[in-house]
C-alpha positions in Angstrom: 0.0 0.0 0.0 1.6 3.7 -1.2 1.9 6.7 1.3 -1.5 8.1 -0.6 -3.5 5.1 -0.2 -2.7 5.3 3.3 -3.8 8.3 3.9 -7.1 7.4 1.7 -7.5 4.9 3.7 -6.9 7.2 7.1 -9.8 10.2 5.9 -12.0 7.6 5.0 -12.5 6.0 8.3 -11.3 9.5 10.3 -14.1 11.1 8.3 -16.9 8.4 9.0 -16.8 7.2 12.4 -17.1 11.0 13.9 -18.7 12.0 10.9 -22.5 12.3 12.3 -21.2 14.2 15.5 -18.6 16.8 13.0 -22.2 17.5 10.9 -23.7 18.3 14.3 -21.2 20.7 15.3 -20.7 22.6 12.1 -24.2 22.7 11.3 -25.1 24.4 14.9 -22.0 26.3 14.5 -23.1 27.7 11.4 -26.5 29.0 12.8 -24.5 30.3 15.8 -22.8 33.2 13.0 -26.4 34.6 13.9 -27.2 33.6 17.1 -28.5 37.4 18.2 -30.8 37.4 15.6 -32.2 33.7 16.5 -32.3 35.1 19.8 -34.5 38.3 18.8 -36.7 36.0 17.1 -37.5 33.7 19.5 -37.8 36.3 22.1 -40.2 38.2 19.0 -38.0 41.1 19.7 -39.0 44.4 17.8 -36.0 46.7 16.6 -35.7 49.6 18.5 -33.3 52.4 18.4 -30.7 51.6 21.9 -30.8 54.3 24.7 -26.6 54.9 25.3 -25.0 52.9 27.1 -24.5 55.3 30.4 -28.8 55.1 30.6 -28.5 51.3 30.3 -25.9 50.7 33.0 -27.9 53.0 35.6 -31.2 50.8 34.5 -29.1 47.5 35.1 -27.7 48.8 38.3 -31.4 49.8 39.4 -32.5 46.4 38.8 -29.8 44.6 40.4 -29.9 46.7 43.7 -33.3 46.3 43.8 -33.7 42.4 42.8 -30.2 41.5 44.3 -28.3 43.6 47.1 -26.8 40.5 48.8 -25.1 39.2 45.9 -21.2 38.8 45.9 -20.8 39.9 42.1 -23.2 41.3 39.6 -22.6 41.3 35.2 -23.9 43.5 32.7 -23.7 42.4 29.1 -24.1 45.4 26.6 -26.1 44.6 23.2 -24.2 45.4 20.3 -27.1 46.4 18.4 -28.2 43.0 17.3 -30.0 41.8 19.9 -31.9 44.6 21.6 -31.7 43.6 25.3 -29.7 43.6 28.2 -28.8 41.0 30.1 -27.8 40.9 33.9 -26.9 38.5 36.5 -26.3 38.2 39.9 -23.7 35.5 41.7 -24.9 33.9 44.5 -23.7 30.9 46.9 -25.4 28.4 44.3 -24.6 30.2 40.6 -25.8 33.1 38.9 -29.2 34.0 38.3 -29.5 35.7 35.3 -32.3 38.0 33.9 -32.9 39.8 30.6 -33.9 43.5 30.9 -35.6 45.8 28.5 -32.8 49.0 27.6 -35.2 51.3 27.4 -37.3 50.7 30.4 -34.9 48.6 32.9 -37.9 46.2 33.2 -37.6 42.5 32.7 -38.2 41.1 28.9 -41.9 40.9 28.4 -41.4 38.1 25.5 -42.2 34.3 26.3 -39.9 32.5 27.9 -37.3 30.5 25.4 -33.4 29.3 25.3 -33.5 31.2 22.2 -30.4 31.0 20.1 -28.2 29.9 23.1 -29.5 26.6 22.7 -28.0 25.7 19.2 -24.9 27.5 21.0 -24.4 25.1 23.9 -25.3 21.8 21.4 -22.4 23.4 19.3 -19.4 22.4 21.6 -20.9 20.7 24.1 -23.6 18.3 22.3 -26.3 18.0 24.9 -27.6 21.3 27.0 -27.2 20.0 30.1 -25.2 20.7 33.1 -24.4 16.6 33.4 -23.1 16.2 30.2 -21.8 19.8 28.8 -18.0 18.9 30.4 -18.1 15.1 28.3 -19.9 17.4 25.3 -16.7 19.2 25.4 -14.2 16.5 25.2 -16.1 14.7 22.8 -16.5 18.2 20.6 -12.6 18.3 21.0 -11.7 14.8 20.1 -13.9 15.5 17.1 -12.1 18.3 16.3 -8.7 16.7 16.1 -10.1 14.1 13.9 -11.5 17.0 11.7 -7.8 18.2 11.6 -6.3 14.6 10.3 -8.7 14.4 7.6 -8.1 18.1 6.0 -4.7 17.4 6.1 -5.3 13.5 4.6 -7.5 14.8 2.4 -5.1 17.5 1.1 -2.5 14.9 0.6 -5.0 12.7 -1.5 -5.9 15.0 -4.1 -3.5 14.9 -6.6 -4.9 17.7 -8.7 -6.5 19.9 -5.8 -6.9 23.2 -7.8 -8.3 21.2 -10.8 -11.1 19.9 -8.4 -12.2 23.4 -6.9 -13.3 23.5 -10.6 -15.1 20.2 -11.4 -18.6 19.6 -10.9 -20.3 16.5 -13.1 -24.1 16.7 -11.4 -25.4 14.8 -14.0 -22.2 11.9 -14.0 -22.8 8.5 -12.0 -23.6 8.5 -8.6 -20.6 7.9 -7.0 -18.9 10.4 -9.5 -21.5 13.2 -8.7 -20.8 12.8 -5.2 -16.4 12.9 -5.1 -17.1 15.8 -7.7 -19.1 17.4 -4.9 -17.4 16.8 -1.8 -14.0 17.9 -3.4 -15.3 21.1 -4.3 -16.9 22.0 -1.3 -13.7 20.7 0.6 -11.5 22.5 -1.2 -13.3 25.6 -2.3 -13.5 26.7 1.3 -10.4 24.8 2.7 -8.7 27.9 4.2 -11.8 28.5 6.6 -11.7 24.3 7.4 -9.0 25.3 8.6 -9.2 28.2 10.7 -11.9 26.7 12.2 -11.0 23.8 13.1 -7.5 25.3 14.8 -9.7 27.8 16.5 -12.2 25.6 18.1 -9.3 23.9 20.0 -7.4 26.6 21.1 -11.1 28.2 22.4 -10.8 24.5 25.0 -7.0 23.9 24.8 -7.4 24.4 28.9 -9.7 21.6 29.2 -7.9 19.3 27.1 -4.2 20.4 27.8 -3.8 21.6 30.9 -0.4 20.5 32.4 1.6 23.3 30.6 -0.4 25.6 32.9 -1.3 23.9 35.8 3.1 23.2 35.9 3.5 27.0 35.1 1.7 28.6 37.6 1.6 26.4 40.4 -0.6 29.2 42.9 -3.5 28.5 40.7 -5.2 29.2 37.2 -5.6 32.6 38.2 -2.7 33.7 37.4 -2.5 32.4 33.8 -5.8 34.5 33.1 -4.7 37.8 35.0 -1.7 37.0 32.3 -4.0 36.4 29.4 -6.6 39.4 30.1 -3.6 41.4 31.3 -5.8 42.2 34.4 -4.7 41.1 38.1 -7.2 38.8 40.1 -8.6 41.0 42.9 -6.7 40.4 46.5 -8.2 40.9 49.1 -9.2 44.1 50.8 -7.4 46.0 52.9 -9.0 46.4 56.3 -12.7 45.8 57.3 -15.0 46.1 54.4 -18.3 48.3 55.6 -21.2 48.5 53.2 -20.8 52.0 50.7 -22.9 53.0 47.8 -21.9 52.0 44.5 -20.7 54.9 42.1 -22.6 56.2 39.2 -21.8 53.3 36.9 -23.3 55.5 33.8 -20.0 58.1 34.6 -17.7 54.6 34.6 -19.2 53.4 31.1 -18.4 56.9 29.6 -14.9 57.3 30.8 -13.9 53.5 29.9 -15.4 54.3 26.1 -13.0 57.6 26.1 -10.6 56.2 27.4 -10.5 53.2 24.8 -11.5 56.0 21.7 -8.2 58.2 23.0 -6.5 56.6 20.1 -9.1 57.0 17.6 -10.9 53.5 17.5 -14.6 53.7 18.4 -15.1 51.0 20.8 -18.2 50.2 23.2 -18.3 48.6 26.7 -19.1 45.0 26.5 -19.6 43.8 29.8 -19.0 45.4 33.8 -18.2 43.1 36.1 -19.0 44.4 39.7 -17.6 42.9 42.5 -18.8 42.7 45.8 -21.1 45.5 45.1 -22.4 47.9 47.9 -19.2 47.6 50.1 -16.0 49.7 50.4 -14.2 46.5 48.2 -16.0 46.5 45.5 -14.7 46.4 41.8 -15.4 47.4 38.5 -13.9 45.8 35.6 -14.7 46.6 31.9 -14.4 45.2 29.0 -14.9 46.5 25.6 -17.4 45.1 23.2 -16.6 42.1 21.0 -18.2 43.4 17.7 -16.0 46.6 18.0 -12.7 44.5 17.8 -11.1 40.8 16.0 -9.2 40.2 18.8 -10.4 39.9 22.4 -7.2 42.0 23.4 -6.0 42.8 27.3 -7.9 46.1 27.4 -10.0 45.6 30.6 -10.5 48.8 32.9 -10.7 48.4 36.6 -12.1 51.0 38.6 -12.9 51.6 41.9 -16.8 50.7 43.0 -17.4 53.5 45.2 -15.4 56.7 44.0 -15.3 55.3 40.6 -11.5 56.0 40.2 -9.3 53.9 37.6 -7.3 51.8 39.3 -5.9 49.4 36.9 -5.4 49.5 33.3 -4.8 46.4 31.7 -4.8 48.6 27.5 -0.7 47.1 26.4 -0.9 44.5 28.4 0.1 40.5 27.7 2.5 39.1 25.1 2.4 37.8 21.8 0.8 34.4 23.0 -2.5 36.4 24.4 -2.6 37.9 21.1 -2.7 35.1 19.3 -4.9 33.3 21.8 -7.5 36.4 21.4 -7.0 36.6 17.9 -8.1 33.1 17.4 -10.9 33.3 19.8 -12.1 36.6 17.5 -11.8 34.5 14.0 -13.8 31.3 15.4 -16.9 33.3 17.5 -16.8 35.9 14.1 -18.8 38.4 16.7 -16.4 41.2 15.3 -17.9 40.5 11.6 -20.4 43.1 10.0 -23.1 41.5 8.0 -21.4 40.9 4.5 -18.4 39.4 6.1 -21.0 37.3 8.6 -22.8 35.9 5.6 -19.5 35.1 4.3 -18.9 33.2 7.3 -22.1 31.4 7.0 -21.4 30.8 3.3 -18.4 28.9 4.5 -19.9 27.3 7.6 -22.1 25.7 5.5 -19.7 24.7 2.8 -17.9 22.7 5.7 -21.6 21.4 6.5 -22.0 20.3 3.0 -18.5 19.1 2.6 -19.1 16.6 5.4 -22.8 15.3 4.5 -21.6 14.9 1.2 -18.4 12.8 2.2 -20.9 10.8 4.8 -23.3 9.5 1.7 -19.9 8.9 -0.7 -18.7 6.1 1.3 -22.0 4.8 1.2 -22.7 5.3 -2.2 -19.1 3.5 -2.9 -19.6 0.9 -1.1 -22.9 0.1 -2.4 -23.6 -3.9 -3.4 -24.8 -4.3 -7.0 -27.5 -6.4 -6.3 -29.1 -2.8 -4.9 -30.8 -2.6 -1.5 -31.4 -6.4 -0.4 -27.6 -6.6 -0.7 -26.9 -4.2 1.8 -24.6 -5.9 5.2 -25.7 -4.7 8.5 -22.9 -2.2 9.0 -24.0 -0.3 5.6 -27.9 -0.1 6.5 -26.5 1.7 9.4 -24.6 4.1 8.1 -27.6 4.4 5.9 -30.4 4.6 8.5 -27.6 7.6 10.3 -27.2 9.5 7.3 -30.6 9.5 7.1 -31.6 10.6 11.1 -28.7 13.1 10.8 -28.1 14.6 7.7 -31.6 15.0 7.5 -32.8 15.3 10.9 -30.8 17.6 12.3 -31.8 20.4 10.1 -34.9 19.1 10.6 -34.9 19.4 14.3 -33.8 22.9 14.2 -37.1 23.2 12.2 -39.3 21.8 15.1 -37.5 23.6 17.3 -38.5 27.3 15.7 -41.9 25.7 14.7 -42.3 24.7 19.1 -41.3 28.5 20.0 -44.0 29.8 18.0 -46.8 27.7 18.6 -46.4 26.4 22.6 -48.5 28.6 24.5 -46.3 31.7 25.9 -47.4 31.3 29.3 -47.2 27.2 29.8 -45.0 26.3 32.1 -41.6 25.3 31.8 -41.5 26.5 28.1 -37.8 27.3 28.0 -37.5 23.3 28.5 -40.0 21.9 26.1 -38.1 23.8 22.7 -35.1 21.5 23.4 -37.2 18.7 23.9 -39.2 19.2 20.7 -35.7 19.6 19.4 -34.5 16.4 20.5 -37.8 14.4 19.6 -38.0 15.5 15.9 -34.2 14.1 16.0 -35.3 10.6 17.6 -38.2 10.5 15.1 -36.2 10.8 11.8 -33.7 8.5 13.5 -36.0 6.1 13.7 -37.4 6.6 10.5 -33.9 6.2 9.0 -33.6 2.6 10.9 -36.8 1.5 9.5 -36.1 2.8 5.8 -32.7 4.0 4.2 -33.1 3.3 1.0 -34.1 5.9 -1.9 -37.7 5.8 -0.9 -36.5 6.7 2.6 -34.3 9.3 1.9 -37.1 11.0 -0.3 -39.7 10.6 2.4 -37.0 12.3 4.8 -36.5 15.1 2.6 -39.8 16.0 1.8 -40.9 15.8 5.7 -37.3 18.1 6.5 -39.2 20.5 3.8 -43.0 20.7 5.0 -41.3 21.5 8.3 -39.1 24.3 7.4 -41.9 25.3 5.1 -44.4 25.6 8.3 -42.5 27.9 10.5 -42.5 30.8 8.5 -46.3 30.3 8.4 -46.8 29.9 11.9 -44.6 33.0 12.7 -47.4 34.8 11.1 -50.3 33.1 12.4 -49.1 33.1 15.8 -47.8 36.8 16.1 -50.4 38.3 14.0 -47.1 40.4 12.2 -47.4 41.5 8.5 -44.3 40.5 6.4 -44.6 43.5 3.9 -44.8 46.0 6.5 -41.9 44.0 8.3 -39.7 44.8 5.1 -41.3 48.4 5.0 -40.5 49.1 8.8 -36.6 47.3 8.0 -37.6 44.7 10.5 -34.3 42.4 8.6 -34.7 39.8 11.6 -38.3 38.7 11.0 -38.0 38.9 6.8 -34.2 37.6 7.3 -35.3 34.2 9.1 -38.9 33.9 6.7 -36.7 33.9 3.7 -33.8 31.4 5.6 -37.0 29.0 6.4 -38.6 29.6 3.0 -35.2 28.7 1.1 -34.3 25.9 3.6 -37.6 24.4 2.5 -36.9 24.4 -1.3 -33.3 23.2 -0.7 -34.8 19.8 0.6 -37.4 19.4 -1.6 -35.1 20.1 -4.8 -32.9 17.1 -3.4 -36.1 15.0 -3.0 -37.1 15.9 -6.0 -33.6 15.0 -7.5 -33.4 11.9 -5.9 -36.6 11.0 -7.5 -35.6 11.6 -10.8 -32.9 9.5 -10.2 -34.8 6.7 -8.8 -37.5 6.7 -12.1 -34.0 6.6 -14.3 -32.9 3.7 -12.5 -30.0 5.0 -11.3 -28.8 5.4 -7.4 -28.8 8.4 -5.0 
C-alpha cells in the first residue's frame, strides 16, 4: 500500500466514524454566526433604536440593587445592536441568576420564555444542553475536532490535482462520481476556513484538554495564567474591614472606559461590567470593551474603583504575543467582530464545511454500495444508511421543530424554556427512527420531503401566531423577522429540490 492510499484509507475512516457528530457541530456552528438574531426571534423582539450605554448601566444597576443587594458579584452584558436587550446576572452561593432587561425601560423582557439562540450554542461544543453532560460534550467536541484536523490534512495529501477539483462539478455523471465531484469542491473551495476553524475551536478548549503546561507554570492557581492572558490582576483581598458603601454612578464609569479606549481614535463600546462585591468599600469594576468593536479579544479591561469610581488598573498594552494570538483566534472562530457581508461570508463557508461533510458521509455509502441494490446491503451499511438518514436530515430538521415549538407552545405554559429543546430532540429521535426503518431511496425521499413541510411551516406559523405582517416587516426594515422567513422559506426548497432530484434518479434507475 503507497503513502497516498494510506492516507485514503486514514480520511475515509477518520471522516466516518465522527462523521454524524462533526455535521452536528458545524451545522449548529453555522446558525450560531447569527445567534442574536435567533435570539431576537425567538424572544419576537422588535427593533428599537438603543438608549446609550451610560442610561442602560444605571437601568441594570437599578434592577440589580433592587432584585439583588446581597449578591457577591453582579454582570452587565451590553447589546451590540443586534440583539436589543440587556442581560444581567447576579452571583450567588449556588450560581448566577440571570435576567434579561428591556434597555429602554430597565424592566424585565416581556417576551415568552425560550433558550432562544443559546440553545444551538451550547449543542455546538458541548452536544447535549445539560449541566451533566456539557463537560463530556466538550471533550467529545474536542476529540472531534482533532479528527476534523487529520482528515483536512489527509484529504489535502490525497488530491492529486486539488486546484483542478475546486473546478469540477459533473451533477449529471454517476452516482458515485457526482458525489467525489461534490465533496472535493466544497472541501476544497472553502479549505482555508476548514482550517481556521477547526485550529480555533481547540485553542477556544485547549485548557480543558491540555492543561499540564499551565497547571506546571503557575503552580498558585489558574488565576494567574488569566490575569496574564486578560492582562488584568485577580482582585486580592481588601485591605482592612470592608463596611457597606454606595456604589458609584456606573453610567460616569461606562463613559470614561469608552473615552478612554476611543483616546487613540478607535470607536469601541463597553461589553460587559463586572461588579464585584457590590455595595461595600471592596468593591470592583472591571470593563471590558465590546466584542463586535474588535477581532481580537485583546487585554484592554478597565478596573475602577466601585465607590469613587476611580481607575485603578489599566490592563490597555498589556500581555505578550501568545495572548494575542490566543484572542485573535478566539475573535476569528466566534466571528462576533464580523459586520453583515463578512458574517454571511462566514455562514457561506460554515455551510460549505456542513456540506462538505454530509456529502463525504453519503460517498462512502454510495461506494460501497452492493450491486445487487438494496437487499444486498450488510448490517454495517444499513447503518450508516439509517444515520445518514436521522442526521443529515434530521438535524436540520430538528432545528425546524424547534423554531416551529417557540412559536406555537403557548407563551405562558410552564416550563416553556425546556420543552423547545425537547421538541428539538424528539423531531431528531423521530427521523432516527425513520432512518432505521427505511434507508433506502424511498426513505431518503420521504426524509427530505418531511425536512421540507417542516421548514416550510414555520415561517407560516410565525405569522399566524404573532399576527405580524411580512410587507410592512420589510417596509419598517424589521431584517430579523423577513431575514429568518426567507432562511426557512429557502431551507424548504433546498430539501425538496434534493427529493425531488433523488426521485428523478430513482424513475432513471439509477442510485442516489
Amino acid at each position: 500500500m503507497s503513502f497516498r492510499q494510506k492516507m485514503s484509507w486514514l480520511h475515509t475512516w477518520a471522516g466516518l466514524v465522527v462523521g454524524w457528530l462533526l455535521f452536528a457541530i458545524f451545522l449548529t456552528g453555522t446558525a450560531c454566526y447569527f445567534r442574536p438574531e435567533i435570539s431576537a426571534w425567538m424572544h419576537r423582539l422588535a427593533p428599537i433604536t438603543l438608549p446609550d450605554q451610560p442610561t442602560q448601566a444605571r437601568l441594570a444597576a437599578a434592577w440589580l440593587q433592587a432584585e439583588a443587594p446581597d449578591a457577591v458579584s453582579w454582570l452587565i452584558d451590553f447589546s451590540d445592536g443586534r440583539e436589543p436587550v440587556l442581560k444581567v446576572a447576579a452571583g450567588r452561593p449556588h450560581g448566577y441568576v440571570a435576567q434579561r432587561l428591556d434597555p429602554v425601560t430597565g424592566a424585565p423582557e416581556a417576551g415568552p420564555e425560550t433558550v432562544g439562540g443559546d440553545f444551538l450554542f451550547y449543542v455546538h461544543f458541548t452536544l447535549i444542553m445539560s449541566d451533566w453532560g456539557r463537560i463530556l460534550g466538550r471533550y467529545l467536541v474536542g476529540i472531534c475536532a482533532m479528527i476534523m484536523g487529520v482528515a483536512i490534512v489527509t484529504g489535502v495529501i490525497v488530491h492529486k490535482r486539488i486546484f483542478k477539483d475546486a473546478f469540477t462539478f459533473r451533477p449529471r455523471a454517476a452516482a458515485q462520481r457526482a458525489w467525489l465531484d461534490g465533496h472535493n469542491l466544497l472541501g476544497v473551495m472553502s479549505l482555508p476556513f476548514h482550517l481556521m476553524i477547526t485550529w480555533s475551536g481547540l485553542i477556544t478548549l485547549m485548557l480543558l484538554y491540555m492543561p499540564w503546561a499551565v497547571d506546571a507554570g503557575y503552580p498558585g492557581g489558574r488565576a494567574g495564567y488569566a490575569a496574564d492572558l486578560d492582562g488584568i490582576a485577580a482582585a486580592g483581598a481588601p485591605a482592612g474591614p470592608v463596611q457597606p458603601a454606595a456604589l458609584t454612578d456606573l453610567g460616569q464609569v461606562v463613559a470614561a472606559a469608552s473615552a478612554a479606549w476611543s483616546a487613540d481614535g478607535r470607536d469601541i463600546r463597553v461589553g460587559r461590567i463586572e461588579v464585584d462585591r457590590p455595595g461595600t468599600t471592596a468593591a470592583r469594576l472591571t470593563l471590558t470593551p465590546q466584542d463586535a468593536d474588535q477581532l481580537a479579544r485583546l487585554p484592554e479591561a478597565l478596573v475602577f474603583d466601585g465607590t469613587t469610581g476611580r481607575l485603578i488598573a489599566d490592563g490597555r498594552g498589556q500581555g505578550g504575543a501568545v495572548a494575542a494570538v490566543h484572542h485573535t483566534l478566539y475573535g476569528l472562530h466566534l466571528a462576533r467582530f464580523a459586520g453583515l457581508p463578512l458574517r454571511w461570508l462566514f455562514f457561506a463557508a460554515g455551510l460549505a464545511g456542513t456540506a462538505m461533510i454530509a456529502t463525504g458521509l453519503v460517498l462512502w455509502s454510495v461506494k460501497r454500495r452492493p450491486k445487487t441494490g438494496a437487499a444486498g446491503r450488510g448490517r454495517g451499511h444499513r447503518l450508516v444508511d439509517a444515520l445518514n438518514i436521522g442526521c443529515l436530515v434530521g438535524l436540520p430538521a430538528a432545528i425546524a421543530g424547534q423554531f416551529l415549538a417557540n412559536r406555537l407552545l403557548p407563551a405562558d405554559i410552564a416550563g416553556r424554556a425546556v420543552l423547545e429543546p425537547a421538541a428539538f430532540y424528539l423531531v431528531w429521535l423521530a427521523f432516527l427512527l425513520a432512518g432505521a426503518w427505511r434507508s433506502d431511496g424511498s426513505g431518503w425521499m420521504r426524509a427530505l420531503v418531511a425536512a421540507a413541510l417542516l421548514w416550510a411551516a414555520v415561517p407560516v406559523a410565525d405569522v399566524l401566531v404573532t399576527g405580524r405582517d411580512p410587507l410592512g416587516a420589510l417596509a419598517a426594515g424589521d431584517r430579523v423577522f423577513w431575514g429568518l422567513q426567507l432562511a426557512c422559506l429557502v431551507m424548504a426548497l433546498a430539501l425538496g429540490r434534493l427529493a425531488m432530484i433523488l426521485r428523478a434518479r430513482s424513475r432513471r434507475g439509477g442510485a442516489a
